[in-house]
PyMOL commands that place a pseudoatom at each C-alpha (Angstrom):
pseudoatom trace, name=CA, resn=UNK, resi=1, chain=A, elem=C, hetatm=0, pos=[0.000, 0.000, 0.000]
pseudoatom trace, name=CA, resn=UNK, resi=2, chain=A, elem=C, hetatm=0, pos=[2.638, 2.072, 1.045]
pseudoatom trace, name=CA, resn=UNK, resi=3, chain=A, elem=C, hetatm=0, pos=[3.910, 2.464, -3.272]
pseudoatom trace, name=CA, resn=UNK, resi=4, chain=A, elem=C, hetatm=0, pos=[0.498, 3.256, -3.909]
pseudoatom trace, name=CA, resn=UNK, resi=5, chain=A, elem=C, hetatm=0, pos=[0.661, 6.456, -2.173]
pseudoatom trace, name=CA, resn=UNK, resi=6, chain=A, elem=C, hetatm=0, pos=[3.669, 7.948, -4.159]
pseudoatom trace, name=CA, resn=UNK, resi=7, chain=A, elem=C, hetatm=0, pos=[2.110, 7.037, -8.044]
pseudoatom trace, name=CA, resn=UNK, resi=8, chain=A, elem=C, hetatm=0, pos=[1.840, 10.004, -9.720]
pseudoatom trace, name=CA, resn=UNK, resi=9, chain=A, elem=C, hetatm=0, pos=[2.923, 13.656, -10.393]
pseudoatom trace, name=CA, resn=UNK, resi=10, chain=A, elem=C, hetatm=0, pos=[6.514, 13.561, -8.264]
pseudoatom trace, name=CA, resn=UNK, resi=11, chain=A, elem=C, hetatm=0, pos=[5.890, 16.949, -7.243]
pseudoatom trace, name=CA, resn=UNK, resi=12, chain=A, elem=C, hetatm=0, pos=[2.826, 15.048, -4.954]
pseudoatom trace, name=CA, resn=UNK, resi=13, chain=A, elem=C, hetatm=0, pos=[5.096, 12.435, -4.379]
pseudoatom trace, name=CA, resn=UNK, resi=14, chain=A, elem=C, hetatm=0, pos=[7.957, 14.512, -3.530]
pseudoatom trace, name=CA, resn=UNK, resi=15, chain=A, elem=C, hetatm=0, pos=[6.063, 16.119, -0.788]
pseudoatom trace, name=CA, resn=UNK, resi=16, chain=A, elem=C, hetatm=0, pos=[4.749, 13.100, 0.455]
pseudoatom trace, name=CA, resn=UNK, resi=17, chain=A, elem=C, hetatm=0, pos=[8.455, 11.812, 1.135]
pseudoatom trace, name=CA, resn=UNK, resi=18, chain=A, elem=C, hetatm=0, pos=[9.045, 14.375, 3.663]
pseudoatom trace, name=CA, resn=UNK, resi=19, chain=A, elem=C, hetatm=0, pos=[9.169, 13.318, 7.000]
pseudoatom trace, name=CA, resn=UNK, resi=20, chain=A, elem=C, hetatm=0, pos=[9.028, 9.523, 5.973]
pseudoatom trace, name=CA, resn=UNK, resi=21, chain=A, elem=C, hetatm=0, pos=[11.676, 7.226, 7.597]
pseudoatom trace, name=CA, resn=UNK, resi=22, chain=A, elem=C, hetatm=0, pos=[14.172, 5.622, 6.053]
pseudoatom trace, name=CA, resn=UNK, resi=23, chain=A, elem=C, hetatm=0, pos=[15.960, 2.559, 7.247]
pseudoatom trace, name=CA, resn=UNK, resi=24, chain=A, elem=C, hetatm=0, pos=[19.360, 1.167, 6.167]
pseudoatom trace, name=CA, resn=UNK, resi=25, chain=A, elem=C, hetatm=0, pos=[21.766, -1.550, 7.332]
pseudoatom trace, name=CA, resn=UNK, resi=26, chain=A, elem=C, hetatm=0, pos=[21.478, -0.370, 11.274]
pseudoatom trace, name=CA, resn=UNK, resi=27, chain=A, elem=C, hetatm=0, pos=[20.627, 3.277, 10.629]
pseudoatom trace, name=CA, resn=UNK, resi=28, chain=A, elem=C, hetatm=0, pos=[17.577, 5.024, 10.819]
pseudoatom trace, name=CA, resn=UNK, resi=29, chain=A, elem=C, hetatm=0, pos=[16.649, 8.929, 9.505]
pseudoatom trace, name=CA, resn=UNK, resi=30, chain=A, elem=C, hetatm=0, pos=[13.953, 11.235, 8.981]
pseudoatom trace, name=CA, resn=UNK, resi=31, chain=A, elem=C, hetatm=0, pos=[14.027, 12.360, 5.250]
pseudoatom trace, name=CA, resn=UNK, resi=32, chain=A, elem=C, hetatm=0, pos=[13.694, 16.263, 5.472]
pseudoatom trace, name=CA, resn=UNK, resi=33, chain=A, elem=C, hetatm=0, pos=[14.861, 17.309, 1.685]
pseudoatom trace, name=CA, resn=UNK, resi=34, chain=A, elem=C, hetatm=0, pos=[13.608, 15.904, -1.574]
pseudoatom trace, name=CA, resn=UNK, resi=35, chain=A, elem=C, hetatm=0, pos=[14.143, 16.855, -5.573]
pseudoatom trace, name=CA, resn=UNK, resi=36, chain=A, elem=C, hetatm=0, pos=[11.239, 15.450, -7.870]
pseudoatom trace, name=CA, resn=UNK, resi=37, chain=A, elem=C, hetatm=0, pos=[12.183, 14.447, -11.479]
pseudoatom trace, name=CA, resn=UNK, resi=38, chain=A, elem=C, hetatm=0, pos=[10.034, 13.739, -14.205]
pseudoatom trace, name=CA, resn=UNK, resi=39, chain=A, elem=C, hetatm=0, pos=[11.239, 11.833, -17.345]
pseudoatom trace, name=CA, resn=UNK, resi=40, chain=A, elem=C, hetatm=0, pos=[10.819, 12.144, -21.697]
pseudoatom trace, name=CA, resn=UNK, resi=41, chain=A, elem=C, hetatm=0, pos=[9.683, 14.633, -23.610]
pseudoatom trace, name=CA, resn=UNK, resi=42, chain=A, elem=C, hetatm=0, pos=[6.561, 12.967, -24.305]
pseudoatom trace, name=CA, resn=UNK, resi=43, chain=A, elem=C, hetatm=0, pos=[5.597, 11.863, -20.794]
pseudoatom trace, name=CA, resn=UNK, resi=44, chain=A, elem=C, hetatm=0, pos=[3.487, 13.893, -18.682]
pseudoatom trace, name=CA, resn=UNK, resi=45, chain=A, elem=C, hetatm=0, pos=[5.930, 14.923, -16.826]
pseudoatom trace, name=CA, resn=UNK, resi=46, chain=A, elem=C, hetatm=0, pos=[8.876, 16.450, -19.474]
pseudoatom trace, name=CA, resn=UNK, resi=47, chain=A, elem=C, hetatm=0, pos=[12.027, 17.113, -17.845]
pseudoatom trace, name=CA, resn=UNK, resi=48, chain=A, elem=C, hetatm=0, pos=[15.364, 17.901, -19.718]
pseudoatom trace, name=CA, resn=UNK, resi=49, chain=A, elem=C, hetatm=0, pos=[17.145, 17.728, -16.003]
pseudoatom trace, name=CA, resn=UNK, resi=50, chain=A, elem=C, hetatm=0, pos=[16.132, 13.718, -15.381]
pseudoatom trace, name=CA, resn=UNK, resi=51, chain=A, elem=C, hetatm=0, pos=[18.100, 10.508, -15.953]
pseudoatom trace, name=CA, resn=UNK, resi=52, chain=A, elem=C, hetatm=0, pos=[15.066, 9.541, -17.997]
pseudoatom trace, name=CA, resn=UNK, resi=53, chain=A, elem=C, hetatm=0, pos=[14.290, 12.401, -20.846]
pseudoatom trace, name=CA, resn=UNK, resi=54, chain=A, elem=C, hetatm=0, pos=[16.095, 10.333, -23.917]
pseudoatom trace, name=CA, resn=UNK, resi=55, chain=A, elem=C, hetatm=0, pos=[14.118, 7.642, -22.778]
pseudoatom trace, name=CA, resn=UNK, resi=56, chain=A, elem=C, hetatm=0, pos=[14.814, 3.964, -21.270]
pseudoatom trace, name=CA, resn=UNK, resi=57, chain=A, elem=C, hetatm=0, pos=[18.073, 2.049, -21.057]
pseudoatom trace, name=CA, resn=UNK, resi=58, chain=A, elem=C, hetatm=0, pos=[20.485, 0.636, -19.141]
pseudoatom trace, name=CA, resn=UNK, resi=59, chain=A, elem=C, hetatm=0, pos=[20.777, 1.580, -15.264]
pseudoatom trace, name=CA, resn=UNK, resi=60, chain=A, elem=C, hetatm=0, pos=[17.526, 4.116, -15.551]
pseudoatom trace, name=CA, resn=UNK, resi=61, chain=A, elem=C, hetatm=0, pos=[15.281, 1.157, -16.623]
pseudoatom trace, name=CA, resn=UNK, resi=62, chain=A, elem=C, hetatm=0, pos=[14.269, 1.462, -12.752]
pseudoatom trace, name=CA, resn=UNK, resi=63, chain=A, elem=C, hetatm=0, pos=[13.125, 5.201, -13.743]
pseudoatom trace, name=CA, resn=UNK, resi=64, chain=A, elem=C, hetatm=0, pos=[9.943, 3.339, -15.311]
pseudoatom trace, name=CA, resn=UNK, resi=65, chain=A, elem=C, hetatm=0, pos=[8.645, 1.453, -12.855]
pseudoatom trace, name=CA, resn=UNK, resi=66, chain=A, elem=C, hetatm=0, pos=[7.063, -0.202, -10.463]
pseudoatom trace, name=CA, resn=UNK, resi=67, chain=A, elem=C, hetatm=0, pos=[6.811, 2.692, -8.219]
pseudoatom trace, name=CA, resn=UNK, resi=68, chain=A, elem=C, hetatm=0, pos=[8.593, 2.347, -4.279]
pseudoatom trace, name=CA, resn=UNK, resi=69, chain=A, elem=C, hetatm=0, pos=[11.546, 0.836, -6.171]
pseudoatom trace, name=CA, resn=UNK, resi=70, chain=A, elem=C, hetatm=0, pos=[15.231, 2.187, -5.591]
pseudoatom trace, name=CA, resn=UNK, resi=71, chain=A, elem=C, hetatm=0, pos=[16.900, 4.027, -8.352]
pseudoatom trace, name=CA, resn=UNK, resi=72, chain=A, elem=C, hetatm=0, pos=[20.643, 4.753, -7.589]
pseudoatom trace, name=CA, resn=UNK, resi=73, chain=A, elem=C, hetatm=0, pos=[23.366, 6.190, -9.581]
pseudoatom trace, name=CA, resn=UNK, resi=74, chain=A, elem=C, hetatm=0, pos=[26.553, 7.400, -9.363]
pseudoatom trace, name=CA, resn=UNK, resi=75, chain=A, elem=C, hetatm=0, pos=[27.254, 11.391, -9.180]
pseudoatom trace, name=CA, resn=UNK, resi=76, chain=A, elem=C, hetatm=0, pos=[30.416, 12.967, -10.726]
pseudoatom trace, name=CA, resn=UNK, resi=77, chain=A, elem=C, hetatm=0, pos=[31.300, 8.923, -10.987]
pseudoatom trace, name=CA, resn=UNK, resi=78, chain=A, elem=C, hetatm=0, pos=[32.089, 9.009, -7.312]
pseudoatom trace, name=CA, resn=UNK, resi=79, chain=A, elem=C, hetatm=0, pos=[29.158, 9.658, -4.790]
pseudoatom trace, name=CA, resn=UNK, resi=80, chain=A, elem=C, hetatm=0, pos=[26.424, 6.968, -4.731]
pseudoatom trace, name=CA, resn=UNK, resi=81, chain=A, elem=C, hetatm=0, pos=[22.648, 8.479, -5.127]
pseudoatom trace, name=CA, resn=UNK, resi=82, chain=A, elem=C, hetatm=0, pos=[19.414, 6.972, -4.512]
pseudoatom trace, name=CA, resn=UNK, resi=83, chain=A, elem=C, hetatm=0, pos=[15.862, 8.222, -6.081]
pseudoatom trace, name=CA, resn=UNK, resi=84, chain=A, elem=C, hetatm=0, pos=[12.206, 6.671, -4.696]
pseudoatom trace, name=CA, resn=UNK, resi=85, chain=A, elem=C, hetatm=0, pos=[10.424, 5.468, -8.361]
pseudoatom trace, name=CA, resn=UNK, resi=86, chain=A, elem=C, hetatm=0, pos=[7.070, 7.235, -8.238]
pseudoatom trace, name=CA, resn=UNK, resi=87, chain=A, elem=C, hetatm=0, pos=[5.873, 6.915, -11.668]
pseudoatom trace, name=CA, resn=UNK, resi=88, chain=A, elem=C, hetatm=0, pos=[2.744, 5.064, -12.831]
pseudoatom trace, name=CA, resn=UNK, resi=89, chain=A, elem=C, hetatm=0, pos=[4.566, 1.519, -14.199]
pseudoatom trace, name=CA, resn=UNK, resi=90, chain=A, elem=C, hetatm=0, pos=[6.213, 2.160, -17.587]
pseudoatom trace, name=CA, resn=UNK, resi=91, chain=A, elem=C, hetatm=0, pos=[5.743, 5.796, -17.170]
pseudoatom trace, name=CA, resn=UNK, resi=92, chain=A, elem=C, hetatm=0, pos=[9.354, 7.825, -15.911]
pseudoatom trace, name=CA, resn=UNK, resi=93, chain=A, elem=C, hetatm=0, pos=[9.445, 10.262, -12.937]
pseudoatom trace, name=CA, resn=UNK, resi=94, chain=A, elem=C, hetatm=0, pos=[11.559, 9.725, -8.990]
pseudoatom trace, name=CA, resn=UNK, resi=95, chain=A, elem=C, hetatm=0, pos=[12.608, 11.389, -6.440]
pseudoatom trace, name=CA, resn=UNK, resi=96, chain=A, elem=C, hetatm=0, pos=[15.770, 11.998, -5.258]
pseudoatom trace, name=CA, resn=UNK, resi=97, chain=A, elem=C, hetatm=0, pos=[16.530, 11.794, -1.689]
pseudoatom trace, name=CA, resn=UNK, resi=98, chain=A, elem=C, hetatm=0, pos=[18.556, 15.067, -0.326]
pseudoatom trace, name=CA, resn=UNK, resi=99, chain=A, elem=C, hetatm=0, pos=[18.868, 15.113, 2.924]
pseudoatom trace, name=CA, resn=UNK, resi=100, chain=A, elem=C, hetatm=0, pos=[17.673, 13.005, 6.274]
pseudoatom trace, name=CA, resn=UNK, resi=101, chain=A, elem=C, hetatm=0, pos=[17.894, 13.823, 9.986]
pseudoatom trace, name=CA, resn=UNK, resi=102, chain=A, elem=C, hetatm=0, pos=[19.654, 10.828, 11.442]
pseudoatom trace, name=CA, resn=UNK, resi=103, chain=A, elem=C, hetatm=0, pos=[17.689, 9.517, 14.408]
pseudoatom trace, name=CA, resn=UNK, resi=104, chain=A, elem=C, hetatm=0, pos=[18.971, 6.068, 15.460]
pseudoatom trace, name=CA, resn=UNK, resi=105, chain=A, elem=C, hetatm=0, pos=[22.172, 4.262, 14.461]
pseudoatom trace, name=CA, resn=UNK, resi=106, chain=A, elem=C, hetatm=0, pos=[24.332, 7.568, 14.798]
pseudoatom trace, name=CA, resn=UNK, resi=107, chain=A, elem=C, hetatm=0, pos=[27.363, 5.905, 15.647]
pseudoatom trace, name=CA, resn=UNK, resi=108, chain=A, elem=C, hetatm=0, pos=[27.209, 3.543, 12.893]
pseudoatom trace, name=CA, resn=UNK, resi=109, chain=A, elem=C, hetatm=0, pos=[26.717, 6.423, 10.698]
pseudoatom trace, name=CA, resn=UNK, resi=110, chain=A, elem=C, hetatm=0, pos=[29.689, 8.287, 11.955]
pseudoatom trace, name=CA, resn=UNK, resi=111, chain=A, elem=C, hetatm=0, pos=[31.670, 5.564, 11.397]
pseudoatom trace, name=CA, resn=UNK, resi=112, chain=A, elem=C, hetatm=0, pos=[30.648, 5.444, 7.936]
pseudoatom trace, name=CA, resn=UNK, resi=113, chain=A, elem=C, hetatm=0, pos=[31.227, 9.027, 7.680]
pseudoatom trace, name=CA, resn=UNK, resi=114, chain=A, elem=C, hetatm=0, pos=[34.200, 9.849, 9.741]
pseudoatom trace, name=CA, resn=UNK, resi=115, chain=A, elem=C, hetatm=0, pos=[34.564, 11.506, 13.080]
pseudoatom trace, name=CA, resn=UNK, resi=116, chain=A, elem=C, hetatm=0, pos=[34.652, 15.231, 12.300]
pseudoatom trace, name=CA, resn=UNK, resi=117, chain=A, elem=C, hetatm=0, pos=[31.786, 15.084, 10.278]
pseudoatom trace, name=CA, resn=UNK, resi=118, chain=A, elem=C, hetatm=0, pos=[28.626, 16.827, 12.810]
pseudoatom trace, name=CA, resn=UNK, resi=119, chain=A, elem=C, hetatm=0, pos=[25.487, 15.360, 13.188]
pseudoatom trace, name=CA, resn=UNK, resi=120, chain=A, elem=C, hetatm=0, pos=[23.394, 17.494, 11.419]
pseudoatom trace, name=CA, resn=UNK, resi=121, chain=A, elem=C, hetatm=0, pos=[25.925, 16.867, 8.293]
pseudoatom trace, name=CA, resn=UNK, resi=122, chain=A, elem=C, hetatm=0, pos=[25.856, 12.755, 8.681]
pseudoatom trace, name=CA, resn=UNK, resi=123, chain=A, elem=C, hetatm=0, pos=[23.173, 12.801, 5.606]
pseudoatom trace, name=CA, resn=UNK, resi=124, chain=A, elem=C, hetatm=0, pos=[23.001, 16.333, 4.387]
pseudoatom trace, name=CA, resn=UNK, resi=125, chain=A, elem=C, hetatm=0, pos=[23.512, 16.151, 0.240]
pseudoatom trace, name=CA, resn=UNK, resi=126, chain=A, elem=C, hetatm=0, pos=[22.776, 12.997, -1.456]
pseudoatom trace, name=CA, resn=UNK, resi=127, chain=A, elem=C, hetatm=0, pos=[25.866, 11.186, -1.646]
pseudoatom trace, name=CA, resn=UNK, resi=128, chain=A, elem=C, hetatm=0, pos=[26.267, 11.890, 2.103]
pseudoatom trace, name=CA, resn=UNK, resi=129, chain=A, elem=C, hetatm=0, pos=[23.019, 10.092, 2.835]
pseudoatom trace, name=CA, resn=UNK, resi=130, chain=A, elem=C, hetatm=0, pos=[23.654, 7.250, 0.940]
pseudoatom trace, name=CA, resn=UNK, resi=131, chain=A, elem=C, hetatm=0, pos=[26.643, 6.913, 3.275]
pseudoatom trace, name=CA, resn=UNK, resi=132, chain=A, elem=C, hetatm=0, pos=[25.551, 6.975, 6.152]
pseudoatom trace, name=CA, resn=UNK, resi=133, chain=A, elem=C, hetatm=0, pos=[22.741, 4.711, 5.485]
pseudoatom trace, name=CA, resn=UNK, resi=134, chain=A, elem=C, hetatm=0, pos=[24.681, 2.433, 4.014]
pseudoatom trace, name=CA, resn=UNK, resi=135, chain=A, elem=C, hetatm=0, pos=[23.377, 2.573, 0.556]
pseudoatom trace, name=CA, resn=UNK, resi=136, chain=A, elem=C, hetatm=0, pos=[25.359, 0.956, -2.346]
pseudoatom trace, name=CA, resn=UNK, resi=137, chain=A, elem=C, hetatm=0, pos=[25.132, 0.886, -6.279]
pseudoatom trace, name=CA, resn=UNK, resi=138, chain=A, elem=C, hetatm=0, pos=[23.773, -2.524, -5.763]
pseudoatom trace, name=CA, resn=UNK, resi=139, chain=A, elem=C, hetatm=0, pos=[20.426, -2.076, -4.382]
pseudoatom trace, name=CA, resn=UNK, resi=140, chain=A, elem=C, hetatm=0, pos=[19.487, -0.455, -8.080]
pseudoatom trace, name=CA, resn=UNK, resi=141, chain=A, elem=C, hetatm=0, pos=[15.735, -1.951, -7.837]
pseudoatom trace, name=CA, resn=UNK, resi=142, chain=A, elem=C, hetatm=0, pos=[15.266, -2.959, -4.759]
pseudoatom trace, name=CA, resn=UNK, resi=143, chain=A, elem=C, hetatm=0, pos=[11.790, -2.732, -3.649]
pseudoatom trace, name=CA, resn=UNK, resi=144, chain=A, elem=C, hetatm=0, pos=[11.604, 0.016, -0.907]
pseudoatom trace, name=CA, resn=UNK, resi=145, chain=A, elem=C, hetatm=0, pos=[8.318, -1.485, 0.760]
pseudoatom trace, name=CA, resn=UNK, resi=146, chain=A, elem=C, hetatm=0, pos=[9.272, -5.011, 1.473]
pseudoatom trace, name=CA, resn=UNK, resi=147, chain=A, elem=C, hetatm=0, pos=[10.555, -6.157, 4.789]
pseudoatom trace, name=CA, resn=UNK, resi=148, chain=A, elem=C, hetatm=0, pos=[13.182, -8.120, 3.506]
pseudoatom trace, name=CA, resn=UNK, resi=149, chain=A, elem=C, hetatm=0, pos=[14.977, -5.001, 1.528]
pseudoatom trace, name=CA, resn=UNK, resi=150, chain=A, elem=C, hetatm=0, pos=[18.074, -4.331, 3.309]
pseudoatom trace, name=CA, resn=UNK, resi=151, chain=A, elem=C, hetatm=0, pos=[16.954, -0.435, 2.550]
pseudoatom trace, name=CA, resn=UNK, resi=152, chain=A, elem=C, hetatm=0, pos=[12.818, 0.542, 3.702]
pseudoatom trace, name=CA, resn=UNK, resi=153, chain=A, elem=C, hetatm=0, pos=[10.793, 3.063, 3.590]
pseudoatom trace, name=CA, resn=UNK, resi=154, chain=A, elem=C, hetatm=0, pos=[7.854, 4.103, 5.986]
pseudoatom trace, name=CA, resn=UNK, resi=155, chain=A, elem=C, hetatm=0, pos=[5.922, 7.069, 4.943]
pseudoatom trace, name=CA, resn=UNK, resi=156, chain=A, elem=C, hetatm=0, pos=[4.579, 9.033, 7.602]
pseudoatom trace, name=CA, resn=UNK, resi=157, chain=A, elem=C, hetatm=0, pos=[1.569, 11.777, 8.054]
pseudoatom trace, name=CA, resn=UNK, resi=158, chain=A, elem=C, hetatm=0, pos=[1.502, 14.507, 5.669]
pseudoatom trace, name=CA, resn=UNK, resi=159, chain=A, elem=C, hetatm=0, pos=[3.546, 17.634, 6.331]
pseudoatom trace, name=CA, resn=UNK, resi=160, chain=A, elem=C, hetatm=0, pos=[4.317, 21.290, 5.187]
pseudoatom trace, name=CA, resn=UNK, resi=161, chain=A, elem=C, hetatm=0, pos=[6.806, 21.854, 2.793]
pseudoatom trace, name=CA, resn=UNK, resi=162, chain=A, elem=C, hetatm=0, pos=[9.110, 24.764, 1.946]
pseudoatom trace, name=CA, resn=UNK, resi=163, chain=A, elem=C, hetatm=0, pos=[9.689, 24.533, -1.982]
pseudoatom trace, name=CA, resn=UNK, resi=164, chain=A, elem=C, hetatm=0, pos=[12.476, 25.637, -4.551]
pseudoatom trace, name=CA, resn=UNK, resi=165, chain=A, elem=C, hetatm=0, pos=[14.788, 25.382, -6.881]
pseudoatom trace, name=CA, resn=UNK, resi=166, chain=A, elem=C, hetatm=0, pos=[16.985, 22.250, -7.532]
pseudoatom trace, name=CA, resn=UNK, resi=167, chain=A, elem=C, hetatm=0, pos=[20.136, 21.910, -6.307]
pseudoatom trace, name=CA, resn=UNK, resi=168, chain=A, elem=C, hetatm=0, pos=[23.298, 21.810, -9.440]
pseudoatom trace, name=CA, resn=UNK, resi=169, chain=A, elem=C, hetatm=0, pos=[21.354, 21.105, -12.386]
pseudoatom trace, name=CA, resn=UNK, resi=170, chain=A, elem=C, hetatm=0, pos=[21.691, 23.196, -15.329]
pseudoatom trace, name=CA, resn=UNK, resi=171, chain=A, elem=C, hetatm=0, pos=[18.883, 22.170, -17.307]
pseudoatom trace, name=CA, resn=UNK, resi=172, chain=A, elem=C, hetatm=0, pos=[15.422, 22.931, -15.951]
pseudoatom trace, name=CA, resn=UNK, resi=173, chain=A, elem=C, hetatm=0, pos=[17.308, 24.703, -13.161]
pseudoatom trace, name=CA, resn=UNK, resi=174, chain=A, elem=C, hetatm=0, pos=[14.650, 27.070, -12.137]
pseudoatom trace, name=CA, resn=UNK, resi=175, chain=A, elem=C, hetatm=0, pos=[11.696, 24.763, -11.440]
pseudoatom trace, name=CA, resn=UNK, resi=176, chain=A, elem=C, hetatm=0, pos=[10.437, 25.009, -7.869]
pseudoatom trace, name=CA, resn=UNK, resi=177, chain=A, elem=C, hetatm=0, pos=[11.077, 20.976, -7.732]
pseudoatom trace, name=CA, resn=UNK, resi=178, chain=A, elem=C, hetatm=0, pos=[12.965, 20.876, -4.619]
pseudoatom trace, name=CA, resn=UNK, resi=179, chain=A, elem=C, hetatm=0, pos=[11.460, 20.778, -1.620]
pseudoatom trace, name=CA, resn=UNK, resi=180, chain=A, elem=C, hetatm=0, pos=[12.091, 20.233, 2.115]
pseudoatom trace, name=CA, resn=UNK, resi=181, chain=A, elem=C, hetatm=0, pos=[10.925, 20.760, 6.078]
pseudoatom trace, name=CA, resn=UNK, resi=182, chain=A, elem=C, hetatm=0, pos=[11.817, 24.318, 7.536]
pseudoatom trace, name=CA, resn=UNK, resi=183, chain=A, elem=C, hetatm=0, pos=[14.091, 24.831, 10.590]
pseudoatom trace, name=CA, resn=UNK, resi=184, chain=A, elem=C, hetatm=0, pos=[16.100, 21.130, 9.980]
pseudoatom trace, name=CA, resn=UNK, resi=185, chain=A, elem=C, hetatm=0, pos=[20.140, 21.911, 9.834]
pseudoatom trace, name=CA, resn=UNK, resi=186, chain=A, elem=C, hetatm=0, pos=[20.342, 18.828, 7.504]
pseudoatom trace, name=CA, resn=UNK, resi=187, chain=A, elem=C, hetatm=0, pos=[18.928, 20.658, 4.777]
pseudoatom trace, name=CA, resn=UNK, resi=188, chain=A, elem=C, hetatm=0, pos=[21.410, 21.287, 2.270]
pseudoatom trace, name=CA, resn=UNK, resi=189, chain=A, elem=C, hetatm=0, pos=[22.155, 24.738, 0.678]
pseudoatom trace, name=CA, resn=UNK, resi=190, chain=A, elem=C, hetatm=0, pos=[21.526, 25.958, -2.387]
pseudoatom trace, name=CA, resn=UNK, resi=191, chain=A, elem=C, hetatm=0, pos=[23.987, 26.236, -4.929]
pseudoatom trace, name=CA, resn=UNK, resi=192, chain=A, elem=C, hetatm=0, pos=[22.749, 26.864, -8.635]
pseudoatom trace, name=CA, resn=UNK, resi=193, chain=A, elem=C, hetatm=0, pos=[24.979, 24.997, -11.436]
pseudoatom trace, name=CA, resn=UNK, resi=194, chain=A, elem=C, hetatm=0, pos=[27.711, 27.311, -12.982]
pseudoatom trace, name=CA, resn=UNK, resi=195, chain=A, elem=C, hetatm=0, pos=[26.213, 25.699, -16.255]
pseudoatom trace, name=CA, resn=UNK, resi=196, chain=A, elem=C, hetatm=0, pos=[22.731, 26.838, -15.804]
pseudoatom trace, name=CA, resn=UNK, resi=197, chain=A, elem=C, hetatm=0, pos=[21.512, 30.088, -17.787]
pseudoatom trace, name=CA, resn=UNK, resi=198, chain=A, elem=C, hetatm=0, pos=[20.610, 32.887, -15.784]
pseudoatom trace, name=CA, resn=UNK, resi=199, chain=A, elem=C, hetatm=0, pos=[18.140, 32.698, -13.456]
pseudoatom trace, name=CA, resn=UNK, resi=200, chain=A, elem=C, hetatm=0, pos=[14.975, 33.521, -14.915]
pseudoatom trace, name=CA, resn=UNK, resi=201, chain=A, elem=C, hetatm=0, pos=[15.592, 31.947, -18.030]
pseudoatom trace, name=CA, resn=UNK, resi=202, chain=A, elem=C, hetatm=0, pos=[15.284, 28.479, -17.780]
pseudoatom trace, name=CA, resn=UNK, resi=203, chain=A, elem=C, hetatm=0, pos=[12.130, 26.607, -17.429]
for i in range(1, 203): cmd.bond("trace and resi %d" % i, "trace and resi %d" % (i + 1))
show_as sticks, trace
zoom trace
């Protein structure tokens, strides 16, 4: 049931994500930052920013369904990523996870992260959540829901949301598609792409 509730626009399911918990190997957070992404040019939701605009193939296959399925990449080649599927099945569109407020396992999380790291920074930016959480290239697909996925996801009650632009793309970049609970230190801060046209002047 819990998939059910993210099918659909992203932007809806974006929203939805915050304040959900996350679980991986022995570490708990709160997600409190989110960045919806649609897919092609002739989906309903076009986005030249996503994994998905040219369409399926290779790693992004996950992009298209079922929803509450994990789609992870790498960023810059380096940084593992990981993206909720919220798309109607064969349709493109995810979410990428941003930041989470770590609320059990925090030693197990530093460790993963190294000691000077503060607490508030364990999973603030993507690649630093996957981190801490334990989240690897290999759980591509992995089925968010289930109780035997190493990584799970419980969504939790509706909440507000503070909303803006996405963080480093230069496509798209001035969509309102980001999104993300006020007064949390986790969130991350904004930082437009050098690549992006001025702001303004890109949809």
């Amino acid at each position: 049931m819990g998939a059910q509730l993210l099918v659909g626009d992203p932007l809806d399911a974006a929203r939805r994500l915050l304040g959900a918990e996350l679980v991986g190997r022995g570490v708990t957070a709160k997600i409190v930052e989110v960045e919806a992404y649609g897919g092609p040019p002739d989906g309903p939701w076009p986005d030249a920013a996503a994994h998905s605009y040219r369409g399926p193939g290779g790693r992004n296959l996950v992009m298209f369904g079922p929803p509450g399925r994990l789609y992870t990449y790498r960023s810059h080649g380096i940084h593992v990523c990981a993206n909720v599927v919220c798309g109607f099945d064969g349709v493109a569109a995810a979410v990428l996870l941003r930041a989470a407020a770590v609320v059990e396992g925090a030693l197990v999380a530093q460790q993963r992260r190294g000691p000077a790291v503060v607490p508030a920074g364990l999973a603030r930016g993507p690649g630093n959540l996957c981190s801490a959480l334990g989240i690897a290239m290999g759980d591509n697909g992995i089925d968010l829901f289930s109780p035997d996925s190493p990584v799970r996801l419980t969504l939790g009650p509706e909440v507000d949301a503070v909303e803006g632009p996405r963080v480093g793309v230069s496509k798209a970049a001035d969509r309102p598609w980001r999104f993300w609970l006020a007064e949390h230190a986790e969130v991350s801060s904004y930082r437009r792409s050098p690549r992006a046209p001025a702001p303004g002047s890109s949809d």
